[in-house]
C-alpha positions as CSV (number, residue, x, y, z in Angstrom):
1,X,28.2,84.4,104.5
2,X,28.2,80.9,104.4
3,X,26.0,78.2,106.8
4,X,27.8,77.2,110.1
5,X,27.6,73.8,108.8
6,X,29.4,74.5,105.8
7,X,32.0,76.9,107.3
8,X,35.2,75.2,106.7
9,X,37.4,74.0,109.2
10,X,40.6,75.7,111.3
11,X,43.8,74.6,109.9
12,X,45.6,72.5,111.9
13,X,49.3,71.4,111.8
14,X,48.5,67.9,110.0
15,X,46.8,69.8,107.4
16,X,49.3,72.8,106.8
17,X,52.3,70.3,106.3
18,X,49.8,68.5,104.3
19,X,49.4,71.6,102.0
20,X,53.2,72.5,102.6
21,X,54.8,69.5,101.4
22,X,52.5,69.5,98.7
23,X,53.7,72.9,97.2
24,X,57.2,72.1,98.1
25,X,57.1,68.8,96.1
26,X,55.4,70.9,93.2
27,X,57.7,73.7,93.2
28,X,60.7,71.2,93.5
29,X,59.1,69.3,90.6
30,X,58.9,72.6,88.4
31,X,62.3,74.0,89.3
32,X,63.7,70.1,88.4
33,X,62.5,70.2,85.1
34,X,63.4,73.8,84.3
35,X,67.0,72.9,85.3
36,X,66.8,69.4,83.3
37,X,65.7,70.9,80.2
38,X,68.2,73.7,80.2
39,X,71.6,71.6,81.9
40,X,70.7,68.1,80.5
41,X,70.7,67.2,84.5
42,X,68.8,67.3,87.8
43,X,70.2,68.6,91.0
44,X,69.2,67.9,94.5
45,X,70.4,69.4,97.7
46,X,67.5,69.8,99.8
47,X,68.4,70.9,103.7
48,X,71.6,72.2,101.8
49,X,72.4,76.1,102.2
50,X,71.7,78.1,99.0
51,X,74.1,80.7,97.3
52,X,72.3,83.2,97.1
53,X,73.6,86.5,95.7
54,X,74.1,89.4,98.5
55,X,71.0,92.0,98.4
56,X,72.1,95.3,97.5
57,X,72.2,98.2,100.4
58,X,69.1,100.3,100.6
59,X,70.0,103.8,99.7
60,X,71.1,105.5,103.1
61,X,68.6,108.8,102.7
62,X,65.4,106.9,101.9
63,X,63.0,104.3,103.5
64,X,63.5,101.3,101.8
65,X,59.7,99.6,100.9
66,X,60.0,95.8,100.6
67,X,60.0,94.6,96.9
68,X,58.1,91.5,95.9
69,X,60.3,88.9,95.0
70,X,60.2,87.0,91.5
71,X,60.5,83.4,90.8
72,X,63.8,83.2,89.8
73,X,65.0,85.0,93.2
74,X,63.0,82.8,95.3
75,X,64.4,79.8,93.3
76,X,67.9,81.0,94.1
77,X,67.2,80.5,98.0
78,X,64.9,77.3,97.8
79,X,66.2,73.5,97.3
80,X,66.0,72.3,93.9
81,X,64.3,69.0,94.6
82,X,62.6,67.1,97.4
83,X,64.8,64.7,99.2
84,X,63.3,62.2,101.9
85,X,62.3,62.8,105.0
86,X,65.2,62.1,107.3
87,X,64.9,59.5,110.0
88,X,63.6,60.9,112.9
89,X,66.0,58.3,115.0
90,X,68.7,60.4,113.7
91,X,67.4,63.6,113.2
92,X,66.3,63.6,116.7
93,X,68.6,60.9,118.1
94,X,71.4,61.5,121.1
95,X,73.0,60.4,124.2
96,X,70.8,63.7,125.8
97,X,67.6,62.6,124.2
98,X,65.3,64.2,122.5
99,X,65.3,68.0,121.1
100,X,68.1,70.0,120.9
101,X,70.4,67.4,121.4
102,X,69.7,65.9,118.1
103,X,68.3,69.1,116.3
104,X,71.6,70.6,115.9
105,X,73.6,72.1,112.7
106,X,76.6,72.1,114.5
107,X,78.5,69.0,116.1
108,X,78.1,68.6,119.8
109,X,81.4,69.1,121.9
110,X,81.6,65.6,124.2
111,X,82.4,66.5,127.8
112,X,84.3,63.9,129.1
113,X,82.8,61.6,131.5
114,X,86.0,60.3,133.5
115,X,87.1,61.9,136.1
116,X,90.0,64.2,133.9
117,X,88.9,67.3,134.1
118,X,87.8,69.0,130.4
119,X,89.6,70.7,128.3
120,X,88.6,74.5,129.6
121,X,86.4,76.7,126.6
122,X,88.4,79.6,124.8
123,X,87.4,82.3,127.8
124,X,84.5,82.0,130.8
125,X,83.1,79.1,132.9
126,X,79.6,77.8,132.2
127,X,77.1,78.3,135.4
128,X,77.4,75.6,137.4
129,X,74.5,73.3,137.3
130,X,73.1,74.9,134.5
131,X,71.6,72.8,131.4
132,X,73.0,73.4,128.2
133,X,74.9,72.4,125.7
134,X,78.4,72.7,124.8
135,X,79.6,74.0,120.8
136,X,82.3,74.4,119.4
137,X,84.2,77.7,118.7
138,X,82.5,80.3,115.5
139,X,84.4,79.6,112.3
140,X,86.6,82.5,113.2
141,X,87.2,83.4,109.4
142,X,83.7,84.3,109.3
143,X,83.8,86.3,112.9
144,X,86.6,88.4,111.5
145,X,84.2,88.9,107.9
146,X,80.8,89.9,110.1
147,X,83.2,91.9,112.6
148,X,84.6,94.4,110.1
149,X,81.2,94.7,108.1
150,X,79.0,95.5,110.7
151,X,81.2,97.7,112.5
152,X,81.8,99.7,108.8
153,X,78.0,99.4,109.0
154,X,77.8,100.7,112.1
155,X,80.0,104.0,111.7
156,X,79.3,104.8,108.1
157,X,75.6,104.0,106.9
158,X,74.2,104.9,110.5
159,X,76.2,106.3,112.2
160,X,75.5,104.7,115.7
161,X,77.7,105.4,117.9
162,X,80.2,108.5,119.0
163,X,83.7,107.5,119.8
164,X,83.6,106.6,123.4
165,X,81.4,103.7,122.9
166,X,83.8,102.1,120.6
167,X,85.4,99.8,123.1
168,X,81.5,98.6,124.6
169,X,80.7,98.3,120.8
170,X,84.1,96.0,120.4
171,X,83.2,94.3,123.3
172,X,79.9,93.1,122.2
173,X,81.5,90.9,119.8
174,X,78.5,90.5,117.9
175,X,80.4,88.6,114.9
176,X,81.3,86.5,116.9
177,X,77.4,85.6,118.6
178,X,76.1,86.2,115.3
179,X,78.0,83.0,113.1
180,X,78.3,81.2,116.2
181,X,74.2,81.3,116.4
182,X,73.4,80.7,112.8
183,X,75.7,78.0,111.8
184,X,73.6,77.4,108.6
185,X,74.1,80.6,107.0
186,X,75.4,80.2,103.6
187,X,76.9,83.3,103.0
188,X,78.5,86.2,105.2
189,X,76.0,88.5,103.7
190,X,73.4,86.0,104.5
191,X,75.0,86.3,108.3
192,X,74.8,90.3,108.0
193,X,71.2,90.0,107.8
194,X,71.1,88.9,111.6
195,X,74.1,90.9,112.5
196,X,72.5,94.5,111.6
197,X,69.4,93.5,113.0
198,X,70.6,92.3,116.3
199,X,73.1,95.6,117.1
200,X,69.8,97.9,115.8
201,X,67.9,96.2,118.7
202,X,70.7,96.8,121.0
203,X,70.6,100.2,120.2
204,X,67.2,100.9,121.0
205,X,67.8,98.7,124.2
206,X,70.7,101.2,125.4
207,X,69.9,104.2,124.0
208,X,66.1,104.8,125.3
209,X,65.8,101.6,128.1
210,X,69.3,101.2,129.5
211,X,72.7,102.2,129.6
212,X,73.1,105.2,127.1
213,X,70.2,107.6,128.2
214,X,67.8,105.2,128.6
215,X,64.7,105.9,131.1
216,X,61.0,105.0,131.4
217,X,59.9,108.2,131.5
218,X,58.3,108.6,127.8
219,X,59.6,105.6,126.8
220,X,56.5,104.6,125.1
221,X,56.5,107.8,122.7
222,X,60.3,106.7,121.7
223,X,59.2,102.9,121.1
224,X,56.6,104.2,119.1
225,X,58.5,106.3,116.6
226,X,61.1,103.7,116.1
227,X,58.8,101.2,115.3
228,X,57.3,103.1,112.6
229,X,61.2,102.5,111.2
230,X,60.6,98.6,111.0
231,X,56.4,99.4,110.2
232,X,56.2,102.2,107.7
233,X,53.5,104.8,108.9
234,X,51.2,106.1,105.5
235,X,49.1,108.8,106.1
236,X,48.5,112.2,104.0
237,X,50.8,113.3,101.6
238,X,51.9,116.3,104.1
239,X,52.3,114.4,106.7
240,X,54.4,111.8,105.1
241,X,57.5,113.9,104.9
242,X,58.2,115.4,108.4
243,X,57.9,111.3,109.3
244,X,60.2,109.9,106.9
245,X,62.6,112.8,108.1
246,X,62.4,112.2,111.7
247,X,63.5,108.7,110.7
248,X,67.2,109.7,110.8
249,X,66.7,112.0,114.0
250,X,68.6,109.7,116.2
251,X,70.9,106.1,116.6
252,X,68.2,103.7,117.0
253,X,65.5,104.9,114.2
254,X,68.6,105.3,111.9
255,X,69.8,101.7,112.3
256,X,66.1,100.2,112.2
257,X,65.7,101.8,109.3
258,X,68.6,100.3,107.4
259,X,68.5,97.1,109.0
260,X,65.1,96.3,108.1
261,X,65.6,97.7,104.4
262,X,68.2,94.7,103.9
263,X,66.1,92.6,105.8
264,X,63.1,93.1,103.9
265,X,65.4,92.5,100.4
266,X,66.2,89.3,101.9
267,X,62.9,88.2,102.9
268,X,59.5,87.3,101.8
269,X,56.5,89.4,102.9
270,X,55.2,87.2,105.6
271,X,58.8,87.0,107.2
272,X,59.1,90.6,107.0
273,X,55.8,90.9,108.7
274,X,56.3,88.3,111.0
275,X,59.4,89.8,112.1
276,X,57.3,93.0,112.3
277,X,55.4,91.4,114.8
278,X,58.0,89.8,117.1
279,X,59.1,93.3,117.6
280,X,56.0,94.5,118.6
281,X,56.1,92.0,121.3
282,X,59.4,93.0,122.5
283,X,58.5,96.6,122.5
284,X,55.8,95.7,124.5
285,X,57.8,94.2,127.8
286,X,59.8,96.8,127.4
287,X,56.9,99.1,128.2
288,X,55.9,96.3,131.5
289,X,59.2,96.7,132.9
290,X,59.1,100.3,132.6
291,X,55.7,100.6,134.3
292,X,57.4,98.7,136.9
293,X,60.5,101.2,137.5
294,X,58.4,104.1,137.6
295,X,56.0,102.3,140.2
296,X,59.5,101.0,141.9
297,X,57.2,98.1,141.7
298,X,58.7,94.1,142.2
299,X,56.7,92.0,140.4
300,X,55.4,88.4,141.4
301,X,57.6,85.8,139.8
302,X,54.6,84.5,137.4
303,X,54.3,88.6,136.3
304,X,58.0,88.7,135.4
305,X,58.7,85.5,133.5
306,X,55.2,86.5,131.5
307,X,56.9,90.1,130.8
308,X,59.7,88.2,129.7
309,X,58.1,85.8,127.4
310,X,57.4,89.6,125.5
311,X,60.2,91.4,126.5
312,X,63.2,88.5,125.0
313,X,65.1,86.9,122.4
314,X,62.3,85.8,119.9
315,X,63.2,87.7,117.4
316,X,66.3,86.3,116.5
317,X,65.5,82.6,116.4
318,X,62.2,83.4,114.7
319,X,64.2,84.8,111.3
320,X,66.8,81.8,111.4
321,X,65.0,80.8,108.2
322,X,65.8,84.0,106.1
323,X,68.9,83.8,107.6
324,X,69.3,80.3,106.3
325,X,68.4,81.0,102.8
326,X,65.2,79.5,102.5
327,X,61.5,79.9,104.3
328,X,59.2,78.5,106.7
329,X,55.6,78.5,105.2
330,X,53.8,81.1,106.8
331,X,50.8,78.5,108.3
332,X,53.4,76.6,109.8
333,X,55.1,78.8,111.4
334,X,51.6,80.1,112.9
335,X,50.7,77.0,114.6
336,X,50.1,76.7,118.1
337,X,52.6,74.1,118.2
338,X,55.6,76.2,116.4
339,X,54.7,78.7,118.7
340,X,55.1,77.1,121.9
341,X,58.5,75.7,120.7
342,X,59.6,79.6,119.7
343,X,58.3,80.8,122.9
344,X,60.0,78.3,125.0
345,X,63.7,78.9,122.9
346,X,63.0,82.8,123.6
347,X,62.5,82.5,127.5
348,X,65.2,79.8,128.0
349,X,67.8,82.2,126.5
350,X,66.6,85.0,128.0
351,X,66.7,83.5,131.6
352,X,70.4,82.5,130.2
353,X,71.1,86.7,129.7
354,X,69.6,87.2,133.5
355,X,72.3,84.8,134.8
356,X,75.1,85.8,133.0
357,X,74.1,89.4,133.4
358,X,73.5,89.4,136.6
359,X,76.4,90.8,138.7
360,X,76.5,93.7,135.8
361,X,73.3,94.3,136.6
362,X,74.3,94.4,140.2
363,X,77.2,97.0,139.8
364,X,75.0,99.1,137.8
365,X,73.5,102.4,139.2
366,X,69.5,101.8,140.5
367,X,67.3,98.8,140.5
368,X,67.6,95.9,138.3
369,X,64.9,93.4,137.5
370,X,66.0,89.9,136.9
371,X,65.0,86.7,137.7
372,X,67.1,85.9,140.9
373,X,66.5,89.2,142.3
374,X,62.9,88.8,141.8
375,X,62.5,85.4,143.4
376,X,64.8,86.5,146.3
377,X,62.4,89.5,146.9
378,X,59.2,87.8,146.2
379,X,60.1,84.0,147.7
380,X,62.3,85.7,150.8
381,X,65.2,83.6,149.8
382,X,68.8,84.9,149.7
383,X,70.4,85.8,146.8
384,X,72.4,82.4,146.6
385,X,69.5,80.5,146.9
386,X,67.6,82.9,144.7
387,X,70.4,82.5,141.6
388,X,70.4,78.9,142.0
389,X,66.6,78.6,141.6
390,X,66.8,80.6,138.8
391,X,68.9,78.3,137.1
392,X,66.6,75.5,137.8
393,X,63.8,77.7,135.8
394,X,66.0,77.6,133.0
395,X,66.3,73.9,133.1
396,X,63.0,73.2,133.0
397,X,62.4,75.9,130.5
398,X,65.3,74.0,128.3
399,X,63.8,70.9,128.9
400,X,60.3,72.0,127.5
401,X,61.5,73.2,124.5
402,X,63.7,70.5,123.8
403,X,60.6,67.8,125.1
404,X,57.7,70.1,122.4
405,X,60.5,70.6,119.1
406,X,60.9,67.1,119.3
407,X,56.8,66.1,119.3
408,X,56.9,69.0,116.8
409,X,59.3,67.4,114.8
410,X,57.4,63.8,115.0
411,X,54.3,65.3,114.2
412,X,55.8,67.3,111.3
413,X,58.4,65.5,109.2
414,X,59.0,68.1,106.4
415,X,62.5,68.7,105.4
416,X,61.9,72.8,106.3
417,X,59.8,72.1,109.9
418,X,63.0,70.2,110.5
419,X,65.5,72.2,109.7
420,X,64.2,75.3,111.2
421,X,63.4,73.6,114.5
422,X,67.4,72.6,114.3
423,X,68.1,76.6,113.3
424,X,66.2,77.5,116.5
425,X,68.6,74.8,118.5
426,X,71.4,76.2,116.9
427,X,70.1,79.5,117.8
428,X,69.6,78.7,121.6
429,X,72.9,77.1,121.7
430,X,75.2,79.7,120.4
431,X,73.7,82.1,122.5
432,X,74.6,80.6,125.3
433,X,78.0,79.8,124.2
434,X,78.7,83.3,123.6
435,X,77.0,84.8,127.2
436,X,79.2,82.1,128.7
437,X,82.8,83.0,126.5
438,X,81.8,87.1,126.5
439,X,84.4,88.0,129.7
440,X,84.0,91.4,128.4
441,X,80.6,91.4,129.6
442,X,79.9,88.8,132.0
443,X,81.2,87.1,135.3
444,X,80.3,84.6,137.4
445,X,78.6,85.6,141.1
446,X,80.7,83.4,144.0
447,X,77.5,81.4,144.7
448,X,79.6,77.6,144.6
């Protein structure tokens, strides 16, 4: 063990770019010369989406197991050579400031600012008041691509649903959230890594919280099992079997299962785990909010936005780099800093699902917890007054993660810190866009 003196210092964020630019430049540097000495030329296309090939299906009757993956794939989803680091004016630049209003993929829709009215979105109204901003519709060819894959998906590798819930399944239009979210995805199988993963979560959401079965009686137990889907349990060699069996005993372990096998072809080992993770934390405030239904128990508002920092949408932003085609160094994305920014992204959107959702929630048989109802039962306001401070939690949520991805940004500038801090944007932003156009799902309370 060595002297206190001589134990070496915490990484911090100047430090890990430090060491991440300078294996990105070396790596770049290699993969240059390889490509000179074999084409006569050198390429460069950093920030650009890669080609990479689509990852073959995991076998439907076995447990996938990640597979390590060799230079020459992780060369096929990195850029070629290092370009310079963009100007933060523009990369963070914008009539709105800074953050998300200059980390985008995706170019902004302009609202007007005479007095014409705009030009009214596809379907829905946006909340008034309510701090976000506007995109433009999914490239629809690719909405129609992820539709019919993940719905074959879906039916014939999982088989997740009976035939009742086909219209609710329809209805989701999860093609159309998933390529409107991930706007850098260069390939529709690169979108289908998100897709599966998203309507697996969904499953276990409905199926064991929600709307299909779900209760908080022995919820824990269920969470459990399906986890061990996305974390593979090994124990003894008898033991091993009767647990990779029960992993096709029902919906949600079924589509874990698959979802994470393609996942984990697509990914390197710390996203895997690090996706791992995220769903630990969500599996977690699921287990909160159950305590609280079998207690009948309304938390303080502080309780519930904590549950909801767990219990949210961080694990999609959080994988917009796989996603993407290319990876976020590992003690980058662990920073304090990164963190924050993912955090913030997560409970902004999520507050964005508690509007939106909220007179669904209201309709639906029992007690809903979301954040109007809990400040109107906890502040003794009414439930107007109670919806429309909600949505001033969400701006100042917004506002702090657009505010810390922008210092992030400053303090960073590497070419993949930027460009997953504008995946997250994108992220935040289509989510919205599609809780906003989903008129399937969604309407407005008459609060205006």
């Amino acid at each position: 063990m060595p002297a206190p003196e001589t134990t070496p210092p915490q990484s911090s964020l100047p430090a890990a770019a430090d060491r991440s630019t300078a294996h990105f430049l070396a790596e770049a540097a290699a993969r240059a010369r390889d490509i000179q000495a074999v084409t006569g030329h050198v390429t460069s296309h950093v920030g650009e989406p890669s080609g990479a090939p689509a990852a073959a299906a995991p076998p439907a009757a076995s447990v996938p197991a990640p597979e390590p993956r060799s230079a020459e794939a992780r060369a096929a989803v990195t850029p070629a050579v290092a370009a310079p680091v963009p100007d933060l004016g523009r990369v963070l630049g914008g009539p709105r400031g800074l953050g998300t209003a200059g980390l985008r993929l995706t170019p902004r829709v302009q609202v007007p600012t005479d007095p014409a009215p705009p030009e009214p979105p596809v379907e829905g109204t946006p909340i008034p008041g309510l701090y976000h901003h506007p995109v433009a519709e999914p490239d629809p060819v690719r909405v129609e691509e992820v539709s019919r894959r993940i719905k074959s998906w879906a039916l014939d590798e999982v088989s997740l649903y009976p035939e009742e819930w086909e219209e609710q399944f329809d209805g989701f239009s999860v093609g159309r959230y998933m390529v409107g979210c991930h706007p850098d995805a260069p390939t529709v199988d690169h979108l289908m890594i998100a897709t599966r993963l998203m309507v697996a979560e969904n499953a276990v959401d409905d199926c064991y919280c929600e709307d299909h079965g779900g209760s908080p009686d022995g919820l824990g137990e269920r969470l459990l099992l399906a986890h061990t889907a996305l974390d593979p349990v090994y124990t003894t060699e008898e033991y091993q079997a009767p647990w990779a069996k029960s992993l096709g005993s029902d919906a949600p372990r079924r589509a874990y299962r698959s979802a994470m096998g393609y996942f984990d072809q697509a990914a390197s080992p710390s996203q895997s785990d690090r996706y791992r993770h995220d769903m630990a934390r969500l599996h977690l405030g699921y287990l909160a909010e159950a305590a609280w239904a079998q207690m009948e128990h309304v938390p303080e508002v502080w309780e519930y936005l904590a549950m909801r920092q767990f219990n949210n949408f961080r694990p999609c932003p959080t994988i917009t780099d796989t996603v993407g085609g290319y990876e976020l160094p590992a003690d980058l994305h662990a920073q304090p800093a990164m963190q924050k920014v993912i955090a913030l992204a997560g409970n902004a959107t999520t507050i964005v699902n508690d509007l939106y959702s909220y007179t669904k929630e209201l309709d639906a048989p029992g007690t809903h917890l979301n954040l109007p109802v809990v400040i109107a039962a906890r502040e003794d306001m009414s439930d107007r007054d109670a919806y429309l401070k909600a949505v001033e939690v969400h701006n100042e949520l917004m506002h702090a993660f657009e505010s810390n991805a922008a210092a992030l940004a400053a303090d960073c500038p590497i070419p993949t810190v930027h460009r997953f801090l504008r995946g997250v944007a994108a992220w935040v932003d289509g989510n919205h866009h599609w809780h906003q156009t989903n008129t399937y799902r969604y309407s407005l309370p008459d609060f205006w």
